[in-house]
C-alpha positions as a printed Julia matrix, in Angstrom:
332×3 Matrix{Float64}:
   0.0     0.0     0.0
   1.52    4.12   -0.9
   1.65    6.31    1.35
  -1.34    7.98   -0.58
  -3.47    5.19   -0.09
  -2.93    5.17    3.78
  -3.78    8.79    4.11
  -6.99    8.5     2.02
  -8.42    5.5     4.23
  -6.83    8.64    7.39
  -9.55   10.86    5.47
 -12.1     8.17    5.43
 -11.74    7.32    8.96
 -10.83    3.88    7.64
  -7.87    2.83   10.62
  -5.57   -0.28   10.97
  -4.3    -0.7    14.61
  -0.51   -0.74   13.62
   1.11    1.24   10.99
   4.63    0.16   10.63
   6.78    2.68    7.96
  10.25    2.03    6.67
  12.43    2.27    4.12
  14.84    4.91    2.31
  12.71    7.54    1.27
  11.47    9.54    4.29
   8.97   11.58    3.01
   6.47    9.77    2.67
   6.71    8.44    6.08
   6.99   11.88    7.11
   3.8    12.47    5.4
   1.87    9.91    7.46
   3.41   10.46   10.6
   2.48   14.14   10.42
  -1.26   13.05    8.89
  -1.44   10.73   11.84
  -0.06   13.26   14.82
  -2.07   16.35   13.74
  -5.35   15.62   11.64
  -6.77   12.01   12.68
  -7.9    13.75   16.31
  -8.97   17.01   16.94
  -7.54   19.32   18.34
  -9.81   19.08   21.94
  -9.16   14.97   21.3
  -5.57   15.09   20.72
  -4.72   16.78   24.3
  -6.07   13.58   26.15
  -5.54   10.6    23.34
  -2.16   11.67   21.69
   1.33   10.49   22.95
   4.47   10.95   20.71
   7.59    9.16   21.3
  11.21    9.27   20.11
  12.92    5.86   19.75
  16.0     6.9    21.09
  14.69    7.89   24.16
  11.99    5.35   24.7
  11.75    2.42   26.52
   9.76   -0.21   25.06
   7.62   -0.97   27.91
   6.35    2.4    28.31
   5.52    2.62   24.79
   3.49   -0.55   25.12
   1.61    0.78   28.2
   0.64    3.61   25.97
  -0.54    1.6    23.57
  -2.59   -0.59   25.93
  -4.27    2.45   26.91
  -7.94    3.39   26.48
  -9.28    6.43   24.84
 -10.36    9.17   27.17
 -14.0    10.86   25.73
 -12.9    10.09   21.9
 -13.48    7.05   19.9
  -9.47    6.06   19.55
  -6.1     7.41   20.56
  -2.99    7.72   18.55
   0.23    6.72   19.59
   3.36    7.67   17.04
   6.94    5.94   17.27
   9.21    8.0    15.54
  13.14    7.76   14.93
  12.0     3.78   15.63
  15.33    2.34   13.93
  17.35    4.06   16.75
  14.91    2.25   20.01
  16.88   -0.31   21.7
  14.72   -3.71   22.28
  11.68   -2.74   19.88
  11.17   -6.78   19.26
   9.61   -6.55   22.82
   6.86   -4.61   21.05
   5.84   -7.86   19.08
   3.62   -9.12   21.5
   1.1    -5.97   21.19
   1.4    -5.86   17.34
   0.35   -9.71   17.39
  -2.81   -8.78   19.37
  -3.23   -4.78   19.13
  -6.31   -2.51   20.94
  -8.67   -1.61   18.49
  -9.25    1.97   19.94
  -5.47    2.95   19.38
  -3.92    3.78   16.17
  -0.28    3.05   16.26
   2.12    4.64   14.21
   5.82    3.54   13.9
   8.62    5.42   12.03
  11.12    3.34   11.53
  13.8     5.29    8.73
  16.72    4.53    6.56
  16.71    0.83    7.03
  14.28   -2.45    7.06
  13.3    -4.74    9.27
  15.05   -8.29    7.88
  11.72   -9.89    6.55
  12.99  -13.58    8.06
  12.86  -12.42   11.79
   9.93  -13.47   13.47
   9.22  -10.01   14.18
   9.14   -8.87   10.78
   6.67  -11.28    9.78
   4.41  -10.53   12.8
   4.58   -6.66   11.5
   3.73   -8.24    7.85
   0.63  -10.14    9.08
  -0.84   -7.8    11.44
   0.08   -4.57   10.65
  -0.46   -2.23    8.21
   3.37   -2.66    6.14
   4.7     0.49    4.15
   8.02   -0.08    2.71
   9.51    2.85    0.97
  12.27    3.24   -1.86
  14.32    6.49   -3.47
  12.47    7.22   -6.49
  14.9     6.79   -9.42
  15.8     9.94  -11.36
  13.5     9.52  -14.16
  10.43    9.27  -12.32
  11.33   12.55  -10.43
   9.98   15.12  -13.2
   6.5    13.09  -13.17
   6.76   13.66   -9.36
   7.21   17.15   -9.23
   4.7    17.69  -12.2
   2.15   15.71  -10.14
   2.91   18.18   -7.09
   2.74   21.13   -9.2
  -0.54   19.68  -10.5
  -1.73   19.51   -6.74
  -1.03   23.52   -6.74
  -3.15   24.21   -9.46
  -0.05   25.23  -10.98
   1.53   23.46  -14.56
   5.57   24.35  -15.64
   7.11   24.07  -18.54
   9.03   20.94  -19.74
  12.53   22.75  -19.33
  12.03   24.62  -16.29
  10.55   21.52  -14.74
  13.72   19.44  -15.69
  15.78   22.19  -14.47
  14.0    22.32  -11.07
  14.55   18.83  -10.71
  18.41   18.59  -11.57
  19.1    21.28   -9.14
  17.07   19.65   -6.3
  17.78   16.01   -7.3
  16.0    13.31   -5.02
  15.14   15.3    -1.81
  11.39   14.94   -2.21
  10.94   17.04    0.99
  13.13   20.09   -0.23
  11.5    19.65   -3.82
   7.96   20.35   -1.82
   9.37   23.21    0.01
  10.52   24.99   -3.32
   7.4    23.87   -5.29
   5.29   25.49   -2.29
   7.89   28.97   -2.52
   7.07   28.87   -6.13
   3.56   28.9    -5.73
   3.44   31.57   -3.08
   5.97   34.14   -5.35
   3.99   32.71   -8.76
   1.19   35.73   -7.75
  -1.91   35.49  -10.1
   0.12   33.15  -13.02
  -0.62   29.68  -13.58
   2.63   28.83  -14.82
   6.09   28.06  -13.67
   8.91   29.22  -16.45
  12.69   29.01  -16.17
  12.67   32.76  -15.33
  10.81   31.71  -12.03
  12.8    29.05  -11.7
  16.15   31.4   -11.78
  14.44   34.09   -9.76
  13.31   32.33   -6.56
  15.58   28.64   -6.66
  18.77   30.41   -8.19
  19.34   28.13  -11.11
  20.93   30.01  -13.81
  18.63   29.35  -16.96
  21.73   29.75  -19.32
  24.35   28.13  -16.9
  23.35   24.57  -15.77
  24.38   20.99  -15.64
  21.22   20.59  -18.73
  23.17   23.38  -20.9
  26.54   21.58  -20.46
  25.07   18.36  -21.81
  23.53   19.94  -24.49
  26.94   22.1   -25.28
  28.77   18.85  -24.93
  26.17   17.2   -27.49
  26.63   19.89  -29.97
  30.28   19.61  -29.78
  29.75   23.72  -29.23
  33.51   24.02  -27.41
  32.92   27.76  -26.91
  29.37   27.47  -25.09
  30.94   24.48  -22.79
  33.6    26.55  -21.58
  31.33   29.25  -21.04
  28.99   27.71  -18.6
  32.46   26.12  -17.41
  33.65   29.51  -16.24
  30.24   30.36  -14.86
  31.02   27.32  -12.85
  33.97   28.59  -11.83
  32.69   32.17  -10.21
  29.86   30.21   -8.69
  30.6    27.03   -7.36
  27.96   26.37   -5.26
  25.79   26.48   -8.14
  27.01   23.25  -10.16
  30.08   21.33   -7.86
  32.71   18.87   -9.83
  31.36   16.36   -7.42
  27.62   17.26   -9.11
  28.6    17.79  -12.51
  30.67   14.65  -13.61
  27.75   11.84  -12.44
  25.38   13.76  -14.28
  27.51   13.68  -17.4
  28.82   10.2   -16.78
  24.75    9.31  -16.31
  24.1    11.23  -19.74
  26.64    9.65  -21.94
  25.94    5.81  -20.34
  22.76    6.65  -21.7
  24.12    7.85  -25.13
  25.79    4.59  -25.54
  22.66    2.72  -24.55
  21.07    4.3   -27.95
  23.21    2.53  -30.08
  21.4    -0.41  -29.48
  17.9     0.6   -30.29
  16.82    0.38  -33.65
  13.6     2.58  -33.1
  13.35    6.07  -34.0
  10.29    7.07  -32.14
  11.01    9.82  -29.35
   8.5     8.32  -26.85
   9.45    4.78  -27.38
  13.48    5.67  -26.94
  12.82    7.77  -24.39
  11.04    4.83  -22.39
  13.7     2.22  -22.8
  16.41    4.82  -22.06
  14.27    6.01  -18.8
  14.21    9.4   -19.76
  11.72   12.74  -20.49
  11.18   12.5   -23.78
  12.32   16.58  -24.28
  15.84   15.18  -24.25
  15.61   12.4   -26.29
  16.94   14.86  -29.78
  20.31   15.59  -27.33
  21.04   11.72  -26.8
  20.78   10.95  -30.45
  22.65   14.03  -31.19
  25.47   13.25  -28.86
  25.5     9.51  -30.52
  25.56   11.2   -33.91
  28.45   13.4   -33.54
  30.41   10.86  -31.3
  29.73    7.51  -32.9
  30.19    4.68  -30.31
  34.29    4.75  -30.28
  34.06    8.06  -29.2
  31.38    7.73  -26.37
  33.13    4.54  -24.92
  36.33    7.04  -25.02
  34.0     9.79  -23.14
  33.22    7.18  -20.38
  36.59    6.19  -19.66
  37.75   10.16  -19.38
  34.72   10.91  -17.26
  35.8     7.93  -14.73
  38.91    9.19  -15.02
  38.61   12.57  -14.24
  36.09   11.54  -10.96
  38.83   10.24   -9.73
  41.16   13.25   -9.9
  38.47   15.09   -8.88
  38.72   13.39   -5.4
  42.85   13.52   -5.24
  43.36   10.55   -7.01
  46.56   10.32   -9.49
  45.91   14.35   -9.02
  48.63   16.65   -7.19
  45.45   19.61   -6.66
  44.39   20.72   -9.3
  41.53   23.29   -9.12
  38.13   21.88  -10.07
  37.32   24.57  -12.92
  40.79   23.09  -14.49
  40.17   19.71  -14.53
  36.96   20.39  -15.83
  38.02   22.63  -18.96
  40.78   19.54  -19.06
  37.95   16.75  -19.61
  35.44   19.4   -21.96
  38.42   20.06  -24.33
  39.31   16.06  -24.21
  36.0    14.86  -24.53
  35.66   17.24  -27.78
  39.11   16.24  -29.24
């Protein structure tokens, strides 16, 4: 079950007696947890039937006692267990989830981690609670993501600024929210989000970004590359070596995945290669001027030049070097 199917059964008043959350993405546990602690009792309810816990500090058998607990003039309490992968003993909370109250709803955050499914605990979790185990989203299902949340603002975006949005942000769903709802707020009376909005209030540079590289470096336009290169250089908060060489070494794998598809239709490439389909033209581009010799060369620099970037075979040199190094290599 998603996390979006948990809070619409919240919003139908719909409850399971355990709710046990884990995994590597925290938002949407966050997202439940903060659902569960502030809008399933009100406000009157919540002073008598809510109790919060941290699992560092906790000890199991107060938690338990908590959870034991009746309701006081409400139909059900809440009890939330967050920071649960850090409580010492939490097996010893088996024997309640094996034969929970029905008037409490309890909520456990357990973050960063799994339980391991072959533990008899786990599989008492599995069977009688309510199981939400979450994963990073990958990188090309993070513009549908943000579109959807943009959607939810009665907002749209266009396709660039949207891509650029989520390049700069990358997989922090939770900061991507945050700047989506800044967006909204500065957006005034306009409907939609452009790459002027997303310059003026995330402080992307439109012209000078990891997307304008890859599409200088696609072009084989030397002049444009080192151009954004020396933007890089006066502002290097704004694109890091450390930020810039996966995301090229991510675009040309995926360059040298199109040589083996025979189709030529945008969506369908765009699909196997797990990508929006706005970039598709730059991938075949890229192949086109490269040929496969010459990507398979790119690859080896870009490895190559991640490790000098981290002091390896490198006696220091500055960042905005070795990068005008590997953009005059890769173009040789």
């Amino acid at each position: 079950m998603s996390a979006e199917h948990i809070i619409a059964d919240f919003k139908k008043k719909n409850f399971k007696p355990v709710y046990w959350l884990e995994g590597e993405e925290p938002y949407f546990i966050d997202e439940i947890v903060a659902y569960a602690e502030h809008k399933i009792l009100s406000e009157a309810e919540a002073g008598f039937n809510l109790t919060v816990y941290y699992g560092k500090d906790a000890n199991w058998a107060d938690v338990l006692n908590s959870c034991k607990r009746y309701p006081m003039f409400a139909e059900r309490q809440v009890v939330v267990l967050k920071e649960a992968q850090h409580m010492k003993d939490i097996e010893r909370l088996e024997s309640y989830i094996n034969s929970p109250l029905g008037s409490t709803i309890f909520v456990i955050s357990y973050k960063e981690k799994k339980l391991d499914a072959r533990t008899k605990f786990a599989k008492t979790v599995k069977a009688k609670g309510e199981l939400l185990s979450t994963k990073k989203l990958y990188d090309s299902q993070l513009p549908g993501w943000a579109g959807q949340m943009i959607q939810m603002h009665g907002l749209g975006i266009d396709q660039k600024a949207l891509l650029l949005l989520v390049d700069h942000i990358g997989n922090d769903l939770s900061r991507m929210q945050n700047e989506i709802e800044k967006l909204a707020v500065n957006l005034g009376s306009r409907k939609t989000i452009t790459e002027d909005d997303i310059e003026k209030y995330i402080g992307v540079s439109k012209e000078f970004n990891v997307f304008e590289l890859q599409e200088a470096l696609a072009k084989k336009n030397l002049p444009k590359a080192i151009r954004i290169n020396q933007y890089f250089a006066a502002n290097p908060k704004s694109a890091p070596i450390q930020m810039v060489l996966p995301a090229l070494y991510n675009f040309f794998s995926k360059v040298y995945m199109a040589f083996g598809i025979q189709s030529n239709d945008e969506k369908e490439v765009a699909s196997l290669l797990g990508v929006s389909p706005f970039f598709v033209k730059s991938y075949q581009e890229a192949a086109r001027n490269y040929k496969q010799q010459g990507v398979e060369a790119i690859l080896l620099l870009l490895h190559e030049y991640n490790l000098r970037g981290i002091g390896i075979n490198d006696t220091g040199t500055e960042d905005a070097d070795l990068m005008k190094e590997l953009i005059v290599k890769m173009m040789a």
